[in-house]
C-alpha positions as CSV (number, residue, x, y, z in Angstrom):
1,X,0.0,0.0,0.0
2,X,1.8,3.1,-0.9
3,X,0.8,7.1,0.3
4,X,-1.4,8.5,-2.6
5,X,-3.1,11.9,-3.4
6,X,-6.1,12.9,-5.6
7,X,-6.5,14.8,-8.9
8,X,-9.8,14.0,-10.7
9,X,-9.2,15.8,-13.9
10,X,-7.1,12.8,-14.2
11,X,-9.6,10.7,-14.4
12,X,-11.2,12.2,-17.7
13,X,-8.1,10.0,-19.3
14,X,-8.6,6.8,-18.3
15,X,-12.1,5.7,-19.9
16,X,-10.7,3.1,-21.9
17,X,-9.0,1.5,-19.1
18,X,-12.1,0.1,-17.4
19,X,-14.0,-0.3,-20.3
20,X,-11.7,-3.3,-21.1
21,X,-12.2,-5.0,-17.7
22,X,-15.9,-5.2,-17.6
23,X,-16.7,-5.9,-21.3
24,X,-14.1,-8.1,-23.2
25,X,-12.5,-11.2,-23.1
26,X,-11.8,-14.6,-24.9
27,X,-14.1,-18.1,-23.9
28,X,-12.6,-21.1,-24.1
29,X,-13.8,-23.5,-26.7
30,X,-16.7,-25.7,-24.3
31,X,-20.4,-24.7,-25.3
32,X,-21.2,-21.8,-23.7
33,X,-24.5,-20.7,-25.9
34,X,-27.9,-21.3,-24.3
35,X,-30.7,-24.2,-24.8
36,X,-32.4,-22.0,-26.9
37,X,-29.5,-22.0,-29.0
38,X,-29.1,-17.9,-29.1
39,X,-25.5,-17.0,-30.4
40,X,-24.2,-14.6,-28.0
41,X,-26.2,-15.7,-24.7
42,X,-24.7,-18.0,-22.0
43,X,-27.5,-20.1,-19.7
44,X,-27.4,-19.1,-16.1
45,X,-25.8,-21.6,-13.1
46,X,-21.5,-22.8,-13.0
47,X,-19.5,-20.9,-14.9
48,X,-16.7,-23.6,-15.8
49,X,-13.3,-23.5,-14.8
50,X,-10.5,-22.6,-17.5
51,X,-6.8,-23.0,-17.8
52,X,-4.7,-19.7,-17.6
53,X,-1.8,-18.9,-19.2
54,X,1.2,-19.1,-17.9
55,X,2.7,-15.5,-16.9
56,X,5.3,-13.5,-14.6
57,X,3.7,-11.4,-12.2
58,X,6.6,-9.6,-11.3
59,X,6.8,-8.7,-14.6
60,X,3.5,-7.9,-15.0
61,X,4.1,-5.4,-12.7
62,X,6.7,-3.8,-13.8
63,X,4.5,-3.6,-17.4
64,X,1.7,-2.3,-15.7
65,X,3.0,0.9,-14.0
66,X,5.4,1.2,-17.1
67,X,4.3,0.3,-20.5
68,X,2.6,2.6,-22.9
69,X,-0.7,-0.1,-23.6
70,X,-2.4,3.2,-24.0
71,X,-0.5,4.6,-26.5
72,X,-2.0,8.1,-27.4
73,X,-2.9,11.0,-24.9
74,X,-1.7,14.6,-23.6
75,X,1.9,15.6,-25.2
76,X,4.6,16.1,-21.9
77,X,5.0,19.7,-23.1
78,X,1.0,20.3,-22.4
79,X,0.3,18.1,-19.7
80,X,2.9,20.0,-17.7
81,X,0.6,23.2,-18.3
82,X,-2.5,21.4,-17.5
83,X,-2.4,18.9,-15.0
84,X,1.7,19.2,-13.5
85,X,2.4,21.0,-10.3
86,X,1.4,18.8,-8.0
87,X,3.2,17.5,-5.6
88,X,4.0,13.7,-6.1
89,X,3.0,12.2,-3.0
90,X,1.8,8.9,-4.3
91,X,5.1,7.5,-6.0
92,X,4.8,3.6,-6.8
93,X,7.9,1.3,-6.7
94,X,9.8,0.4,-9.8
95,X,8.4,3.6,-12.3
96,X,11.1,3.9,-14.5
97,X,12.4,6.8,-16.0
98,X,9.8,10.0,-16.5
99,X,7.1,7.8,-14.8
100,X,8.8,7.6,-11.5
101,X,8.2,11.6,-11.9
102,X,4.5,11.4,-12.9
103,X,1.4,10.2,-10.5
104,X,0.8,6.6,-10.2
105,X,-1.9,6.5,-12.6
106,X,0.0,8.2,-15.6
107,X,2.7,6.7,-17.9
108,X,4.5,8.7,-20.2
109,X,6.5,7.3,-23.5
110,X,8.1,8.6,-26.6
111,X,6.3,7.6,-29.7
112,X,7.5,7.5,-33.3
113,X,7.5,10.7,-33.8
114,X,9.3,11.7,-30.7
115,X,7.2,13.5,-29.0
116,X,6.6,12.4,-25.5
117,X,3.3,11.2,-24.4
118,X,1.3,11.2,-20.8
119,X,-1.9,9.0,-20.7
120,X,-3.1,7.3,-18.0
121,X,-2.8,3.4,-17.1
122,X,-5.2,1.0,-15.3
123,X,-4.5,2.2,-12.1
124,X,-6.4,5.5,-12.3
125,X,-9.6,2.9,-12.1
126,X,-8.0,0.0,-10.3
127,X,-6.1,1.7,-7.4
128,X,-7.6,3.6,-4.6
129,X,-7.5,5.1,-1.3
130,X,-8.5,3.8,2.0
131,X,-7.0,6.1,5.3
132,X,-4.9,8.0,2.9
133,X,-3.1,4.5,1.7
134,X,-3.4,3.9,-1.7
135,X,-4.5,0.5,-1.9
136,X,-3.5,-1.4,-6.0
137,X,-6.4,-3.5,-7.3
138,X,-9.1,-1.9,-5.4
139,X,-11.5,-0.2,-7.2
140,X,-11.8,3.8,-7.8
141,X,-15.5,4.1,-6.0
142,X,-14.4,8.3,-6.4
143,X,-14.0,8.5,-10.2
144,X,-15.8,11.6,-11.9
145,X,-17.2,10.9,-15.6
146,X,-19.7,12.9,-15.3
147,X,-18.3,16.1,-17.3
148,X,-17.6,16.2,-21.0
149,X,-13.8,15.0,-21.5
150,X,-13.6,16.8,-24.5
151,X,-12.9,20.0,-22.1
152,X,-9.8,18.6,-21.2
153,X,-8.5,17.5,-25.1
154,X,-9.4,21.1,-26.1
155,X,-7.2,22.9,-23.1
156,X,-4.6,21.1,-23.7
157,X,-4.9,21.5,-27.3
158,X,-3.6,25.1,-26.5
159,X,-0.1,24.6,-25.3
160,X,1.0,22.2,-28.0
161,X,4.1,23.6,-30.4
162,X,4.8,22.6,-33.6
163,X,3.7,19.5,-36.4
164,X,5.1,16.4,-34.5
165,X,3.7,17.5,-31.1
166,X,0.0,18.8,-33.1
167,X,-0.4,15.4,-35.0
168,X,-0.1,13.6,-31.4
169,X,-2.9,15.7,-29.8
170,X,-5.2,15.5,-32.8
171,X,-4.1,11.8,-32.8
172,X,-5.9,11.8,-29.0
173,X,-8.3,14.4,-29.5
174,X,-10.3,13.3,-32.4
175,X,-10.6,9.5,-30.7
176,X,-12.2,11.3,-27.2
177,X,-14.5,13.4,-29.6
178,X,-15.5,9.7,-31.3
179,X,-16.4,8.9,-27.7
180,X,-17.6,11.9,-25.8
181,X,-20.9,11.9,-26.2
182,X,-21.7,8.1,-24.5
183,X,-19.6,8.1,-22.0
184,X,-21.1,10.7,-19.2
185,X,-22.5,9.3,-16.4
186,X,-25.6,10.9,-14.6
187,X,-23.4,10.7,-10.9
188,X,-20.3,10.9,-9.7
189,X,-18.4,7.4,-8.4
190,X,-20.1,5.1,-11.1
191,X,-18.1,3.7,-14.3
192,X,-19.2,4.3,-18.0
193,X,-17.2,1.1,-19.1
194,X,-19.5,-1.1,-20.9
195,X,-20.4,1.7,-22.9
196,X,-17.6,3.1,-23.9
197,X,-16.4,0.0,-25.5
198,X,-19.3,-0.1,-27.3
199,X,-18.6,3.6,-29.0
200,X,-15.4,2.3,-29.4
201,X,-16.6,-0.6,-31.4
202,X,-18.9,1.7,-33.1
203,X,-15.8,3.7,-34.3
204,X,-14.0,0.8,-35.7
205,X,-14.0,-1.5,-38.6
206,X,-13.9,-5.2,-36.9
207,X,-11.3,-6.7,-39.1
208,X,-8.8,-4.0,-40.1
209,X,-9.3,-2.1,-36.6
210,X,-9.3,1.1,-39.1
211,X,-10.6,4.7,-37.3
212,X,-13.4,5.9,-38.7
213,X,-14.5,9.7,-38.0
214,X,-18.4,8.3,-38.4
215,X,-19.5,5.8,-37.0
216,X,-19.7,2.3,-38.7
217,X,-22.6,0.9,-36.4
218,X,-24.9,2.2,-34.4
219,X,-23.6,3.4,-31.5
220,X,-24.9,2.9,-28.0
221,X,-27.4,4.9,-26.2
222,X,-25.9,8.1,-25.4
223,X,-26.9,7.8,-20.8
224,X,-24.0,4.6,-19.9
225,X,-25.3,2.3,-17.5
226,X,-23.3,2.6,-14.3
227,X,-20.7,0.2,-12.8
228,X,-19.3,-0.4,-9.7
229,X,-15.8,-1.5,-10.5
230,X,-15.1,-4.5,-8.8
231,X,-11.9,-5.1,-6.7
232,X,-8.5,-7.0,-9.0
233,X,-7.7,-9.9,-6.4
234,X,-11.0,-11.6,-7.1
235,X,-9.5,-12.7,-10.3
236,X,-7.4,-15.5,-8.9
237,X,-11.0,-16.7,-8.3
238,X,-13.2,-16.2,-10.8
239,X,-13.9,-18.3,-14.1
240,X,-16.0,-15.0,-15.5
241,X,-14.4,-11.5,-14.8
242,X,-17.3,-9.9,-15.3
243,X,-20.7,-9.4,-13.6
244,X,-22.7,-10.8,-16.7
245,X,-20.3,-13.9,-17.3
246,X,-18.7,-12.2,-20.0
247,X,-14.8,-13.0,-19.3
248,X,-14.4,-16.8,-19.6
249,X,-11.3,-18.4,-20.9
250,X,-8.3,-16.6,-21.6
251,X,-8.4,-14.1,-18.9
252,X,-5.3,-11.9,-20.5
253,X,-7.4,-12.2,-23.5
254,X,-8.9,-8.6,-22.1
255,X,-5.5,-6.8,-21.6
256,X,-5.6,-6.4,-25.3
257,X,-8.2,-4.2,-25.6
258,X,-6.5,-1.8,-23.2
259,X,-5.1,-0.1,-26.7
260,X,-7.8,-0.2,-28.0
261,X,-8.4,3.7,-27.6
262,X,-5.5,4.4,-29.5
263,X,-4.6,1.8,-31.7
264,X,-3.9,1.7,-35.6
265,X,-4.3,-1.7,-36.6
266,X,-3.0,-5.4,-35.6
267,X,0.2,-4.8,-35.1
268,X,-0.3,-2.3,-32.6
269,X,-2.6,-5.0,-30.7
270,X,0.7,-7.2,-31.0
271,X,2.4,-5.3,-28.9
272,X,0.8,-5.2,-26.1
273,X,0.4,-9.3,-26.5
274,X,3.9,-9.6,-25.5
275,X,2.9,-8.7,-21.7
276,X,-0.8,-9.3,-21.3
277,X,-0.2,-12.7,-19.3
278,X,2.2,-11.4,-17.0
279,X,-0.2,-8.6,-16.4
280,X,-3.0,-11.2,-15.7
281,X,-0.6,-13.2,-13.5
282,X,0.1,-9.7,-11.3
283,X,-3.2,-9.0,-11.1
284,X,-3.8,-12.8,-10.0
285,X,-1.3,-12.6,-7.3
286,X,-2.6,-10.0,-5.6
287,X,-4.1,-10.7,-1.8
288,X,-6.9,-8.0,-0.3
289,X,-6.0,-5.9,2.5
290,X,-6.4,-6.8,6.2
291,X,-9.1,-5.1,7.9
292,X,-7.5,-2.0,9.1
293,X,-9.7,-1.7,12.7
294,X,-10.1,-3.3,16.0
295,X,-12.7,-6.8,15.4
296,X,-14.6,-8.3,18.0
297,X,-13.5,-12.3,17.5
298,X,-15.9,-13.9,19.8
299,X,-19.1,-11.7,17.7
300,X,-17.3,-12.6,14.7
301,X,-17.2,-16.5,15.4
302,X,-21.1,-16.1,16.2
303,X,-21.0,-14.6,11.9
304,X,-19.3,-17.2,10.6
305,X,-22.1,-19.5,11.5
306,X,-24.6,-17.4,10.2
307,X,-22.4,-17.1,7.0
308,X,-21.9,-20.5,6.4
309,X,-25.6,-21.1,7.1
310,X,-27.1,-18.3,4.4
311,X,-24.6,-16.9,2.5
312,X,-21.7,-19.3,1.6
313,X,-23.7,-21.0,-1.1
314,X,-23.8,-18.0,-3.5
315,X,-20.3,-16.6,-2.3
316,X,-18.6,-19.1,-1.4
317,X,-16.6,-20.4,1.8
318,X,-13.8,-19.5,3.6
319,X,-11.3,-21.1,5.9
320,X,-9.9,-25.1,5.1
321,X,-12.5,-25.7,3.1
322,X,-12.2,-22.4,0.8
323,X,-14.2,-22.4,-2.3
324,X,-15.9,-20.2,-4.8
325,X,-19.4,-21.3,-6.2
326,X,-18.4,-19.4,-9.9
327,X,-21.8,-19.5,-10.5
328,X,-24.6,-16.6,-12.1
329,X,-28.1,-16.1,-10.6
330,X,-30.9,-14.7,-12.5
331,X,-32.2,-11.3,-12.4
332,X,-35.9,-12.5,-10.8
333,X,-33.7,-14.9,-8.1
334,X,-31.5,-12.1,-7.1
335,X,-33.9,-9.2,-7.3
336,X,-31.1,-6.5,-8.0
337,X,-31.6,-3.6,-10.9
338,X,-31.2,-5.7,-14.0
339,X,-30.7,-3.0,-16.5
340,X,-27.3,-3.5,-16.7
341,X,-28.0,-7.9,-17.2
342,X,-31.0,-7.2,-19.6
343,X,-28.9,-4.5,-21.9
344,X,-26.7,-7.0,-22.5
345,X,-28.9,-10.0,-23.3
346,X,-32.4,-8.5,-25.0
347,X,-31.1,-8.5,-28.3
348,X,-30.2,-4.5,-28.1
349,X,-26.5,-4.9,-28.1
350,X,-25.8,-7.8,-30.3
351,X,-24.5,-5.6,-33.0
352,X,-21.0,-5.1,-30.8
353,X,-20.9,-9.2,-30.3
354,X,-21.2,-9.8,-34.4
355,X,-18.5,-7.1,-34.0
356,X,-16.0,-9.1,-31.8
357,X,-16.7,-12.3,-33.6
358,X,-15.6,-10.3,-36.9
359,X,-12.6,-9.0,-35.0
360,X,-8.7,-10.3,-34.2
361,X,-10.0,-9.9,-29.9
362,X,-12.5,-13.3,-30.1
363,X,-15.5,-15.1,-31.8
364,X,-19.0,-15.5,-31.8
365,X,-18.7,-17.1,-28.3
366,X,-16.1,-14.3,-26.5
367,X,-19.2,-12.2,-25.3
368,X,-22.0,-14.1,-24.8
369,X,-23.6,-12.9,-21.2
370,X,-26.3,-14.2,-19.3
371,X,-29.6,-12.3,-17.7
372,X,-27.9,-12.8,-14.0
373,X,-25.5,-11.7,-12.1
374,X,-22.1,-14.0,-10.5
375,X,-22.2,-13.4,-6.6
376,X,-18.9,-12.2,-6.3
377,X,-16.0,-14.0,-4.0
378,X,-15.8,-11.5,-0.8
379,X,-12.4,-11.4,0.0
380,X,-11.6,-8.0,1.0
381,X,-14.9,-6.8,0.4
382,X,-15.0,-4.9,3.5
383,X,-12.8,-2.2,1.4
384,X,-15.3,-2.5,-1.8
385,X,-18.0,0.0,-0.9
386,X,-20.7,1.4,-2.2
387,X,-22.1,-2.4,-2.9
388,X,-23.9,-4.0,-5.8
389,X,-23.0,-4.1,-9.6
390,X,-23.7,-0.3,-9.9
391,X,-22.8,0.9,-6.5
392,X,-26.5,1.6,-5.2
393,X,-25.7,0.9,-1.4
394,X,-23.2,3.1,0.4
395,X,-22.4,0.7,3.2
396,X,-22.5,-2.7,3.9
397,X,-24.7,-2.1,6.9
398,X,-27.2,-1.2,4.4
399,X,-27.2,-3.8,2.0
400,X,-27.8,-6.3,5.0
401,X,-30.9,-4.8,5.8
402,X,-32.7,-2.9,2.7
403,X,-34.9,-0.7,5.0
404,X,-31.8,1.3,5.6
405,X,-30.8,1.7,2.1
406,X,-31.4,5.8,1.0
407,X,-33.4,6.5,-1.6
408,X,-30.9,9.2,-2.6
409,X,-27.3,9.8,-1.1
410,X,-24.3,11.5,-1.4
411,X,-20.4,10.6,-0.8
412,X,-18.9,13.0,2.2
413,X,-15.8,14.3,0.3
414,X,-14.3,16.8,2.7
415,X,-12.8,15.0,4.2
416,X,-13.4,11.7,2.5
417,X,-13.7,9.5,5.5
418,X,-14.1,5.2,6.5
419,X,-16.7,4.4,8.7
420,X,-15.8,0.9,10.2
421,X,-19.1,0.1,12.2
422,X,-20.8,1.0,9.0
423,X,-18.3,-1.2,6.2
424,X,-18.3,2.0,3.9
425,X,-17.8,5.6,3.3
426,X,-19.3,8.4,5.2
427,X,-21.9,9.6,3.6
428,X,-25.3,11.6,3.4
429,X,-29.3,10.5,2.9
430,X,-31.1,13.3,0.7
431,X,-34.6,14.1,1.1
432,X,-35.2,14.5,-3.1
433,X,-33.2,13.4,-6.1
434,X,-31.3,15.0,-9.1
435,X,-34.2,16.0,-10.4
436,X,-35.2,18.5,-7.5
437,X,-31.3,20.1,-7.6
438,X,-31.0,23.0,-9.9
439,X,-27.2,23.6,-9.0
440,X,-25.3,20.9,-11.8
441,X,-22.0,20.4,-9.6
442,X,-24.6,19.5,-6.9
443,X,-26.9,17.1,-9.1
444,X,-24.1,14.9,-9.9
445,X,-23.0,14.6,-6.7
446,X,-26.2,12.8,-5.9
447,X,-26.5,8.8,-6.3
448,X,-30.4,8.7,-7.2
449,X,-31.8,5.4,-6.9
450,X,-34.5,5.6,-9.1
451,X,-32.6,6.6,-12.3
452,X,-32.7,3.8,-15.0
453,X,-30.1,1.5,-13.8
454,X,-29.1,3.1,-10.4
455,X,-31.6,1.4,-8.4
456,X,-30.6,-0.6,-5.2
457,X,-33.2,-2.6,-4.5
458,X,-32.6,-6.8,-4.3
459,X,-30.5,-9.0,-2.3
460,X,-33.0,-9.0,0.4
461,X,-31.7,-12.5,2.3
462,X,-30.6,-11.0,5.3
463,X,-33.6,-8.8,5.8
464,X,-34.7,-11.7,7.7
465,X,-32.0,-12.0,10.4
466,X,-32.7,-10.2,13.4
467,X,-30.4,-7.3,14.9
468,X,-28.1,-9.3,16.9
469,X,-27.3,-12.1,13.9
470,X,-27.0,-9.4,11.5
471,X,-24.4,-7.8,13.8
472,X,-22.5,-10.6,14.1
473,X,-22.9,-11.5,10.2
474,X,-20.8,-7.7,9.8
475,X,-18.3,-8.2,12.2
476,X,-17.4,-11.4,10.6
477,X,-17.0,-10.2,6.6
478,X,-14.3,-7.8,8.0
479,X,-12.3,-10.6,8.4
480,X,-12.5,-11.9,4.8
């Protein structure tokens, strides 16, 4: 865990970044289509195990906070103007060169051209802060993408000099403007990352991965469905990455994509090829935090029982006899919003799988969701507030007992601040929604839970328990 410090412009970046971790990856070669035989769906229950590549994690390290996967962005020359000056408080081990100067989740590298390039890396997404530690794999529960990033392309456009270092910007600036318009989210804290692969996909021809200005397809509706970006060390776990079962097989099959922003054709893709399984075997190794505050053992014995009893068959068990269930509920079972499981499975977004089955990243089978969701392993999850797939609940107190959830809420920022007897961020219940805030810095500020695809109601089981055993069920996740 290493000392970080925040800069949210920096996070108008990094959209392609995440987009690749929820949306993309390769299946193996079983049967994953459905009885009715639909191409791209999967049926719901066990996701099966697949074999991994082999990787290095230590040097999949060392290519994460180093390489240049995301090869275009903000010349050094304007950055400097824009976004440098601020004190480098978050350092990571083993940057090399310029990026041992730059914030953790920026790289810089020297393109053909030789102009010298900043853009961000996959930790602006995948790295966060928890008591001022910066914590790597955990997702960024903070992230703004609620403001038009082509604000930031056109202020830096005014402090680049000269052909070399013009053609670089334009290079990065007409790719944001491709993407703009489908990638702002209604609140701050939620993801646009399933969408803005989509308008990526839109933008490109499948099978010569040329740039096109217009779009090729149709592109996705212009309001993104919000994600909560789940936590790295689950990985080592989970036969699907992704909430929907999309991310089976291959799992450094998805590290590709993370050019995909900025990339010219296959060869570029190749590139990136060289490292993706060291990446993925990093990301693997990684172990979630310890439980930073004082736990009561003997009321956390009594939550194990309770655990084992109603929660271990969905998420798993812990202990000797460890094991995840790898399995995906349906949307009526689990009762959670299911806009984000039925965008991907009513028929609305098969145009983007026809794309990757045309394309060099998989086949007809590489995205082929279910209408469920995978109860995620919950290791660590005492660091993954707000909870659910779209980060509805702002504590885990809450999600335990849905009478407590608020209707609408709001993050405390200053200071941003852990509440252990709650498992989650301090934060605010509102009496009225976005719709009833004039002031637009304040309305996006507000998580509003009856928004298309915000809502947070489902996963009900423990409304049942009484106060005591759903006490001791909380005390005993902070030891996972």
């Amino acid at each position: 865990m290493i000392l970080a410090a925040r800069h949210p412009a920096r996070m108008l970046l990094a959209l392609i970044l995440v987009a690749v971790a929820v949306l993309l990856a390769s299946c193996d070669d079983s049967d994953v289509r459905s009885a009715s035989g639909d191409r791209f769906r999967s049926p719901l229950g066990e996701v099966a195990v697949t074999e991994q590549p082999d990787g290095d994690p230590v040097e999949g390290y060392r290519a994460l906070v180093n390489e240049a996967y995301v090869s275009c962005g903000m010349p050094y020359a304007a950055y400097t103007r824009v976004l440098g000056g601020v004190e480098l408080a978050n350092a990571l081990p083993g940057r090399e060169g310029r990026n041992a100067e730059l914030p953790y989740a920026m790289t810089a590298h020297v393109n053909d051209e030789g102009v010298e390039i900043v853009s961000n890396n996959c930790l602006t997404c995948h790295a966060a802060e928890i008591n001022g530690e910066l914590i790597v794999g955990l997702g960024n529960e903070f992230g703004d993408f609620t403001t038009d990033p082509r604000r930031l392309t056109l202020q830096a456009g005014n402090f680049v000099r000269g052909e070399a270092e013009t053609a670089a910007w334009a290079h990065w600036a007409d790719r944001i403007e491709g993407i703009a318009p489908y990638i702002q989210t209604a609140t701050v804290g939620v993801n646009p990352a399933t969408n803005l692969t989509w308008a990526l996909m839109a933008h490109r021809d499948p099978e010569t991965l040329e740039w096109s200005a217009e779009p090729l397809i149709e592109p996705p509706p212009r309001e993104p469905l919000p994600v909560s970006v789940p936590p790295w060390w689950g990985m080592a776990k989970k036969n699907a990455m992704f909430y929907t079962t999309i991310g089976r097989g291959d799992h450094s099959r998805f590290m590709l994509l993370a050019s995909m922003l900025c990339i010219e054709d296959e060869a570029d893709v190749a590139e990136v090829t060289d490292y993706a399984a060291d990446i993925r075997a990093y990301i693997a190794s990684l172990e979630p935090p310890a439980y930073p505050f004082p736990i009561d053992a003997g009321l956390a014995a009594e939550g194990a029982e309770i655990y084992a009893r109603d929660c271990s068959a969905c998420h798993g068990t812990y202990g000797s006899d460890a094991r995840f269930v790898n399995r995906v509920y349906g949307v009526e079972e689990v009762g959670t919003d299911a806009a984000y499981a039925m965008a991907a499975t009513d028929g609305s977004r098969d145009r983007f799988f026809e794309w990757v089955a045309q394309s060099p990243y998989g086949d007809d089978r590489s995205t082929a969701p279910a209408p469920g969701y995978i109860a995620p392993p919950l290791d660590g999850v005492w660091a993954t507030a707000p909870y659910l797939h779209n980060g509805s609940v702002p504590s885990m107190r809450a999600l335990l007992s849905s009478r407590e959830r608020p209707t609408f809420w709001r993050h405390r920022t200053e200071p941003r601040e852990y509440v252990p007897e709650e498992m989650g961020w301090a934060h605010d219940a509102l009496p009225s929604g976005q719709a009833d805030e004039s002031d637009p810095a304040k309305r996006r500020r507000i998580y509003d839970t009856t928004l298309h695809g915000y809502g947070n109601g489902g996963h009900t089981y423990s409304d049942a328990l009484g106060e005591e055993e759903r006490e001791a069920l909380l005390e005993y996740l902070k030891t996972l």
